[in-house]
C-alpha positions as CSV (number, residue, x, y, z in Angstrom):
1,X,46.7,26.6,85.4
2,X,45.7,24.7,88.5
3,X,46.8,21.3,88.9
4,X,44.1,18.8,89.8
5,X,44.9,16.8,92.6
6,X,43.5,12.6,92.7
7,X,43.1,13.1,96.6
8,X,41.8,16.2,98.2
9,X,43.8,17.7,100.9
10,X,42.1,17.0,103.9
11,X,43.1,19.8,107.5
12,X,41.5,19.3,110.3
13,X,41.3,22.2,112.8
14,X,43.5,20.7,116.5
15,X,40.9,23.2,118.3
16,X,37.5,21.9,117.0
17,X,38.3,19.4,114.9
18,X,36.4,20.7,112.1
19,X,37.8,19.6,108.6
20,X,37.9,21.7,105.7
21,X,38.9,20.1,102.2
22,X,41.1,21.4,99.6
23,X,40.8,20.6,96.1
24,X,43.0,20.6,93.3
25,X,40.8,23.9,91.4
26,X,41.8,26.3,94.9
27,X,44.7,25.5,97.2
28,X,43.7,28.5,99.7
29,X,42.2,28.0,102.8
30,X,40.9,30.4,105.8
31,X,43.6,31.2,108.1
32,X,40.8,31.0,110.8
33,X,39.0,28.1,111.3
34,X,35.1,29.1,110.5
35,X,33.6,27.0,113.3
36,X,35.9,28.4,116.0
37,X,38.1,30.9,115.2
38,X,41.5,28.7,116.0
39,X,44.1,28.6,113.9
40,X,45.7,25.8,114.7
41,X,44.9,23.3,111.2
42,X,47.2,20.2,110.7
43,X,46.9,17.9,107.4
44,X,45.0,14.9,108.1
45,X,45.4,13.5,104.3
């Protein structure tokens, strides 16, 4: 049973700086940013 998080996790790609969110319902993310292509995220929140 997912656990619903109060704040979304918030990563921001270092190459584009395109943010992707993650919410409590799916904690998976692309390994590859879908803008660029990088995969260099870091947590922003």
């Amino acid at each position: 049973m997912p656990i619903p998080l109060k704040n979304p996790i918030v990563l921001e790609c270092q190459n584009c700086h395109f943010r992707f969110k993650i919410t409590g319902d799916d904690l998976s993310f692309p390994h590859q940013c879908p803008k660029c292509g990088a995969d260099d995220w870091q947590i922003k929140g």
